[in-house]
C-alpha positions as CSV (number, residue, x, y, z in Angstrom):
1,X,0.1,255.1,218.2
2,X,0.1,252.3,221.1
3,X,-2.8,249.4,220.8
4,X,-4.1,251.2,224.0
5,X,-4.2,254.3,222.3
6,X,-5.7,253.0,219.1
7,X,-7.8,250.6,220.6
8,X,-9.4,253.9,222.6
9,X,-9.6,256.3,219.4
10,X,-11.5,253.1,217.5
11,X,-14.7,253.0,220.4
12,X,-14.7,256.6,220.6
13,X,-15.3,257.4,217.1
14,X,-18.1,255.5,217.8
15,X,-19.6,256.7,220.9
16,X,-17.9,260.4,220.2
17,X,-17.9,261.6,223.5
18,X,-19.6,265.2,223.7
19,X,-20.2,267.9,225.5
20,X,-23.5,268.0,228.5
21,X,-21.7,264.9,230.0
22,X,-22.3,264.3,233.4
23,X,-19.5,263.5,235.8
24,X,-19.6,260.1,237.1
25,X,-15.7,259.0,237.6
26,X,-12.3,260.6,238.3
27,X,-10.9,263.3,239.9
28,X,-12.6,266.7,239.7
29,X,-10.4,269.9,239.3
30,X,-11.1,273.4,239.3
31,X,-11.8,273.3,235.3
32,X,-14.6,270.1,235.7
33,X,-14.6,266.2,235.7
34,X,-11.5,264.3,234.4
35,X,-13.8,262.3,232.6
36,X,-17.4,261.3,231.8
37,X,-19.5,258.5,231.1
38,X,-22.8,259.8,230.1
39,X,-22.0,261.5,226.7
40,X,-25.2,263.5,225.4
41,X,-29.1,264.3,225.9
42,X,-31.4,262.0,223.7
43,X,-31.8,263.3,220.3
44,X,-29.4,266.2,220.9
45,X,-27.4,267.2,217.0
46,X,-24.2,268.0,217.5
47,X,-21.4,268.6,215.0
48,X,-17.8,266.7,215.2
49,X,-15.3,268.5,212.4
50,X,-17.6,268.1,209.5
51,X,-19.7,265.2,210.7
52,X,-22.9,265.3,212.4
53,X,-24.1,263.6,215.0
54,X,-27.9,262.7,217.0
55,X,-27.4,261.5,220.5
56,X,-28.8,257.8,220.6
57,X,-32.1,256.8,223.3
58,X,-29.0,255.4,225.4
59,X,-27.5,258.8,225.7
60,X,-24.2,256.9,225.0
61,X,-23.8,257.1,221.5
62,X,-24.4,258.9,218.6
63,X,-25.8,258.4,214.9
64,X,-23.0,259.8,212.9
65,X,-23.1,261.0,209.0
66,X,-19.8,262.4,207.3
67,X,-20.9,265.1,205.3
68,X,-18.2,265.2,203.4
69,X,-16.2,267.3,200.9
70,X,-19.2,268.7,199.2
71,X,-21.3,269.0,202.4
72,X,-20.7,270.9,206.1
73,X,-22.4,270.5,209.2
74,X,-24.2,273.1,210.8
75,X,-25.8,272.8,214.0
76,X,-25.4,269.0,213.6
77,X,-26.8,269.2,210.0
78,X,-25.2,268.5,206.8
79,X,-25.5,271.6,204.5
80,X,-24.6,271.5,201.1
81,X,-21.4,273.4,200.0
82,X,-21.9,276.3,197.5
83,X,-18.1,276.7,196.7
84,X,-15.5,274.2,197.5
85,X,-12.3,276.4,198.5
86,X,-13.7,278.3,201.5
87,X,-11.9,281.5,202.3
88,X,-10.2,281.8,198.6
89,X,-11.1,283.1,195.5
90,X,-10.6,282.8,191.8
91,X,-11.2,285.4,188.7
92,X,-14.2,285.5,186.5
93,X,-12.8,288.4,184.1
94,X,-12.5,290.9,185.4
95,X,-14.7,290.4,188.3
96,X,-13.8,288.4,191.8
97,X,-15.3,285.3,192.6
98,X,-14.9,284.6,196.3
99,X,-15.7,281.7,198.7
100,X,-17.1,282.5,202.3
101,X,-14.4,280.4,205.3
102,X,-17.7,277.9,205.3
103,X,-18.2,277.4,201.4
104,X,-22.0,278.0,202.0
105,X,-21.9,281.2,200.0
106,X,-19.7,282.9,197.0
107,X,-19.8,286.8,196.7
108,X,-18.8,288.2,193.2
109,X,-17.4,292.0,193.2
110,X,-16.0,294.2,190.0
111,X,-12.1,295.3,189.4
112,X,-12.3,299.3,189.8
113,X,-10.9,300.9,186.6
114,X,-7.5,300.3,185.3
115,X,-7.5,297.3,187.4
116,X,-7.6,293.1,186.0
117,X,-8.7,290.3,187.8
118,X,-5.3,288.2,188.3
119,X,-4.8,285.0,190.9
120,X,-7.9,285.8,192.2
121,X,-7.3,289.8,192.8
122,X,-7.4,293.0,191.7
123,X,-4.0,294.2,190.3
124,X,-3.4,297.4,188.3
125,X,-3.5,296.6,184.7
126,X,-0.4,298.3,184.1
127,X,3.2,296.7,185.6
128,X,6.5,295.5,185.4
129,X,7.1,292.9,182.8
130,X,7.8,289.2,184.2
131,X,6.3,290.6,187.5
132,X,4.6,287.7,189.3
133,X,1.5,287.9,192.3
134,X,0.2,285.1,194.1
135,X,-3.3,283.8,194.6
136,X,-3.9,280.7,197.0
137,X,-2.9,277.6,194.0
138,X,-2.1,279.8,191.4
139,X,-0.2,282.7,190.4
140,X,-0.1,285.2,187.2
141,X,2.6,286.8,185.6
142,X,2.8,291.0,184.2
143,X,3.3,290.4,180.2
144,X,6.2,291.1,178.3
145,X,4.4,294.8,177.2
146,X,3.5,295.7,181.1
147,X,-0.1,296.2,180.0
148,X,-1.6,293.0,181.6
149,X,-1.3,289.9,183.4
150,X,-1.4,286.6,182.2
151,X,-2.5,283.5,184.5
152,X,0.5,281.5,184.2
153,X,-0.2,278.3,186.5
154,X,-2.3,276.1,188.7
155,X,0.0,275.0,191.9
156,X,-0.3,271.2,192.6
157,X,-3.0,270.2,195.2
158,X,-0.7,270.0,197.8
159,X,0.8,273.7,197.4
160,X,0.4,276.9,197.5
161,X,1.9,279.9,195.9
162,X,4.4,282.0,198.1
163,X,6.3,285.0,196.9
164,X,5.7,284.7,193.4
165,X,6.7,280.2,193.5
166,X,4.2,276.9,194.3
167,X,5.5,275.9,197.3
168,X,4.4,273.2,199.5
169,X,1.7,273.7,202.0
170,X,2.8,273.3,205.4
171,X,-0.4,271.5,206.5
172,X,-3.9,270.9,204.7
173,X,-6.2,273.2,205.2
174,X,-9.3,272.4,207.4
175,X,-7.9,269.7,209.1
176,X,-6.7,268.9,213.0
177,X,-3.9,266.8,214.0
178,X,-3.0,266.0,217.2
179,X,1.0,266.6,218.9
180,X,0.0,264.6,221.5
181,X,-2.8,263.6,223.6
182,X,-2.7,267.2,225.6
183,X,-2.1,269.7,222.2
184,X,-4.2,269.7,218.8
185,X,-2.8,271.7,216.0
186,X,-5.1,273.3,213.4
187,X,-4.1,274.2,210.5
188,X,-6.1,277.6,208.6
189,X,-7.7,278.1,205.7
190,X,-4.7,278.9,203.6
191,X,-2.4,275.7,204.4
192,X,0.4,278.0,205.7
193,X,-0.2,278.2,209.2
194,X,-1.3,276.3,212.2
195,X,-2.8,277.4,215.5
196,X,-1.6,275.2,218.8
197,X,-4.2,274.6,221.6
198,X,-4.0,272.7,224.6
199,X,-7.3,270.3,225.5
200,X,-7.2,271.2,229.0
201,X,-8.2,269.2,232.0
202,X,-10.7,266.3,231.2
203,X,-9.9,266.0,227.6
204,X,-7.7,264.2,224.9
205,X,-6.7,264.7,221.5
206,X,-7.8,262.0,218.7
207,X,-6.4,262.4,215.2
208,X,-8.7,264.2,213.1
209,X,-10.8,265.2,215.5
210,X,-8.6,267.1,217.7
211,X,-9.8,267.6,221.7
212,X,-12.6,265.9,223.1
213,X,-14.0,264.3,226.3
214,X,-12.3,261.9,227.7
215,X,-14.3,257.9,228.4
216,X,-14.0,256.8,231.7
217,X,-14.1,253.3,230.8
218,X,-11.1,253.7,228.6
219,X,-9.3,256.3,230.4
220,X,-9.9,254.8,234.0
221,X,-10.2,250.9,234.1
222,X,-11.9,249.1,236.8
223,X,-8.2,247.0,238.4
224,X,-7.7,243.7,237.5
225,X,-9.3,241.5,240.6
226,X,-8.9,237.7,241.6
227,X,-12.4,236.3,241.2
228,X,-13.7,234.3,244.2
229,X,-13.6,230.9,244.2
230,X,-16.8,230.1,243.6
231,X,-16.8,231.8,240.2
232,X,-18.8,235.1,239.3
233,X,-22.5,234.8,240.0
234,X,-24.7,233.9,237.7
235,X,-26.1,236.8,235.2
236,X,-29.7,237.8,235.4
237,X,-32.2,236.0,232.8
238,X,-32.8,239.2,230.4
239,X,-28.9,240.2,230.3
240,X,-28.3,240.5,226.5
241,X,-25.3,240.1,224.6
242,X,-23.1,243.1,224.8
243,X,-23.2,245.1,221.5
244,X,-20.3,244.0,218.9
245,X,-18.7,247.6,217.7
246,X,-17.9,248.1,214.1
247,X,-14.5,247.8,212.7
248,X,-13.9,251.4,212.1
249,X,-13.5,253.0,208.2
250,X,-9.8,253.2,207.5
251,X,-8.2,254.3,203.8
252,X,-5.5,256.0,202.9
253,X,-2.6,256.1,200.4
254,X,0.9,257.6,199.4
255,X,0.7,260.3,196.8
256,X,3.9,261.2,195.2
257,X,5.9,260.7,198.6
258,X,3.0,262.4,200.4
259,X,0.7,260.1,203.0
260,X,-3.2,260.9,202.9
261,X,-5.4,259.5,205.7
262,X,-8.7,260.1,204.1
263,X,-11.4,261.0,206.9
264,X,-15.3,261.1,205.1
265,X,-16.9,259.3,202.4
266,X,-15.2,256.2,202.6
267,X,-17.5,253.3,201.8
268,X,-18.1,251.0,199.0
269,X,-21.1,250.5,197.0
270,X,-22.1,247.4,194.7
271,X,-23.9,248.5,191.2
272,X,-25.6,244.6,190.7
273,X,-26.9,245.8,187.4
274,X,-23.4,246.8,186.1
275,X,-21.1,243.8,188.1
276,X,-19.6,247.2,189.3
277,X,-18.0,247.6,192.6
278,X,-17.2,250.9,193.8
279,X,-14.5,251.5,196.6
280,X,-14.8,255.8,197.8
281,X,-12.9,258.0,200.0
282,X,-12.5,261.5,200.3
283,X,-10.2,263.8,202.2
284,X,-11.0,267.4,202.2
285,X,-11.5,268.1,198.6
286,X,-9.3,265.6,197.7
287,X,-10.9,262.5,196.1
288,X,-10.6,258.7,195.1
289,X,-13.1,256.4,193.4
290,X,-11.8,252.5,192.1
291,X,-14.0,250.8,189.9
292,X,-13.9,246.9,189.4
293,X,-16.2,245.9,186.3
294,X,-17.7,243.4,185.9
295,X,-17.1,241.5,189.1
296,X,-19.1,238.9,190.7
297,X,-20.7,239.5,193.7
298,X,-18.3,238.4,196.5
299,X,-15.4,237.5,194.1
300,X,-11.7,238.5,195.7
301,X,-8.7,238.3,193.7
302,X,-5.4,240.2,192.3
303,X,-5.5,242.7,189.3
304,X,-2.6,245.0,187.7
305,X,-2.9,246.7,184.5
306,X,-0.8,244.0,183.0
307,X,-2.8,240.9,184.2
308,X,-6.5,242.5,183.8
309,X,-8.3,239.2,182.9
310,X,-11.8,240.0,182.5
311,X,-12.0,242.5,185.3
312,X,-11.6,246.2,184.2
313,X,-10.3,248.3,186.6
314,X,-9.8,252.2,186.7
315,X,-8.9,254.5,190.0
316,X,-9.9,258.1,189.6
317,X,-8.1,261.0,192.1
318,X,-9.4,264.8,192.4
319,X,-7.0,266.9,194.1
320,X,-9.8,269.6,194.4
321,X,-8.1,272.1,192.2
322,X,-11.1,273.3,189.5
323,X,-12.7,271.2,187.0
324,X,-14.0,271.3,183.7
325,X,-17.3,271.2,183.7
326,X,-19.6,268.5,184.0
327,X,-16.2,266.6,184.9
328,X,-16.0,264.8,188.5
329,X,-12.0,263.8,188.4
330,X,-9.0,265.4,187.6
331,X,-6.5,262.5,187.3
332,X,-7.4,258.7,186.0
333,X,-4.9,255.6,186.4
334,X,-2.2,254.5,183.9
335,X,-1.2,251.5,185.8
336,X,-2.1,249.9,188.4
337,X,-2.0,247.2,191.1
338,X,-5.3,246.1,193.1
339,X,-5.6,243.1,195.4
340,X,-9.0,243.2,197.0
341,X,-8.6,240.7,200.4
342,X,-12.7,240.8,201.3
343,X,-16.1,241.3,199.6
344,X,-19.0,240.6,201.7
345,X,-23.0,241.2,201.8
346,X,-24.7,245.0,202.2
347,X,-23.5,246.0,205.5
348,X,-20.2,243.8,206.0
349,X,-16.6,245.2,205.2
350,X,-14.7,245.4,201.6
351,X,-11.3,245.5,202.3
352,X,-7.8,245.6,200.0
353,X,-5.1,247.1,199.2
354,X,-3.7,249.5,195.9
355,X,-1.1,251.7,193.9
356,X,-0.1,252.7,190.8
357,X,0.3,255.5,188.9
358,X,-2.1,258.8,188.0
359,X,-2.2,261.1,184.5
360,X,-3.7,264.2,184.4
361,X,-3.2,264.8,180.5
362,X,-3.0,261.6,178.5
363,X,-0.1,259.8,180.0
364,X,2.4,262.7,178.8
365,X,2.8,262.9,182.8
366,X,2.8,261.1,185.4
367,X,2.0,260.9,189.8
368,X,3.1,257.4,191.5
369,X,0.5,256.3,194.3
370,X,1.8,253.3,196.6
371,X,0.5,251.6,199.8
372,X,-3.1,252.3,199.0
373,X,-5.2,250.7,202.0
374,X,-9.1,250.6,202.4
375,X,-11.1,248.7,204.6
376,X,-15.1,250.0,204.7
377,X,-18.0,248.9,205.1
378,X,-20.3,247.9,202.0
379,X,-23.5,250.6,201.5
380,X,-25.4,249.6,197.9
């Protein structure tokens, strides 16, 4: 992505240009204004992706809240999630347990007779030996006497099951990502597929986001122009400053060879009556939490699992696939390398860098993370 291109993606994820924009610049075609510069009716909720957003008194920018994995906007509400793999389900017995596409509601229905709950449907209790079926991250294979199935496997968060294997997903499900500024691709609820659109005239495609409005004043700059001799006049008594825009969230990491750009939840919280610093991000329902206890307020340094000192440090990862229960991550670090570059007050940035590796059951196995970044603001 060019610095231009960056540069405009960073201001508009924080003035989110909507729809109800008035056109005040560009060229108008037969489909409406090429872009706008008033962005939203006071007070108006909206909802981008799975954030949601209150037009601001200026009608120029927006109050944003992520919901996050375990939340989804509605009518520019966060709603809490009742399930947490919309459009999929999973067996309870015999019976089906399935999530609506939204996760606000689960439905549970009965196998008829001389059928058994496998991979999340209803097969026929009696088949072929070593026969396999497919649910979305799982599959279940026919026993060895052809009088039942047996739930063989859990696919890796990053795969699905195709024609009886875990193969990998061809995009994660939920998400938008953008071909170019013209074309957003998004992918469906079963990570298999994606559906191309074009943004049409007027808007542009921003990563995670996919097609929205396009900002005059970053799409259409006024042309460089000599100034007069004399200087610029003078500005008026009551101008105030112009309004410093926050560094924007940014955290991601390489997971077994695959790159995650984590889009809600990212923040970092300080426990003072613990020393406990708390760095989050999420990415669908794909999580990361990294504890550093106990550590001074402000402190910075460099920790790896072989040069602790007095700082303990642990990185937790969820890959969304189901948990035990009263559990909150799947995975826990073995090792691990974490250099944290900035710690400032409530409301300033936390910033660093990490990697290592994840186990899921003891140590016996083991997932490699590298070039984990975060850089987010600081919410106790």
């Amino acid at each position: 992505m060019s610095n231009r291109r960056r540069e405009a993606f960073r201001v508009w994820a924080l003035t989110i240009a909507l729809a109800f924009a008035i056109p005040s610049c560009g060229d108008d075609g037969p489909s409406g204004p090429s872009c706008v510069n008033i962005l939203c009716d006071t007070g108006a909720k909206s909802c981008i992706g799975n954030t949601a957003a209150t037009c601001n008194s200026d009608g120029l920018s927006h109050s944003l809240s992520e919901c996050g994995s375990d939340g989804l906007c509605v009518n520019g509400d966060c709603q809490a999630r009742k399930c947490f793999f919309p459009g999929h389900a999973r067996c309870e017995g015999d019976d089906v347990k399935k999530c609506n596409d939204t996760g606000t509601a689960s439905s549970i229905s009965s196998c008829g007779d001389g059928e058994i709950c496998a991979a999340g449907q209803c097969h026929s209790s009696t088949c072929t030996p070593g026969e396999i079926v497919c649910g979305w991250r799982e599959l279940a294979r026919c026993n060895a006497t052809g009088d039942g199935w047996d739930n063989e496997e859990a696919c890796a968060s990053n795969e699905i099951c195709v024609d009886g294997a875990c193969t990998a997903e061809t995009c994660s499900p939920e998400t938008v990502i953008c071909k170019d500024e013209a074309t957003q691709f998004a992918c469906g609820l079963d990570g298999s597929s994606t559906k191309a659109s074009s943004c049409g005239h007027g808007k542009s495609c921003y990563e995670g986001y996919g097609c929205q409005p396009k900002l005059c004043s970053l799409h259409n700059p006024t042309p460089d122009v000599a100034p007069p001799d004399e200087g610029p006049p003078p500005p008026p008594e009551d101008t105030k400053p112009p309004v410093e825009l926050e560094p924007l969230d940014e955290t991601e990491m390489v997971l077994d060879g695959e790159k995650i750009v984590f889009t809600s939840n990212q923040s970092a919280h300080y426990i003072e009556t613990e020393n406990d610093l708390r760095i989050l991000m999420d990415k669908g329902l794909r999580k990361i939490e990294i504890s550093l206890k106990p550590l001074e307020e402000f402190d910075v340094g460099h920790w790896t699992d072989q040069q602790a000192g007095d700082v303990n440090v642990t990185i937790y990862y969820h890959d969304g696939s189901p948990l035990p229960a009263g559990a909150q991550f799947k995975f826990v670090s073995v090792n691990y390398d974490v250099e944290l570059l900035k710690f400032q007050a409530k409301g300033g940035r936390v910033k660093g860098t990490f990697s290592g590796s994840f186990t899921g059951d003891g140590g016996a196995t083991t997932i490699p993370f590298t070039d984990g970044y975060f850089d987010v603001q600081r919410h106790d």
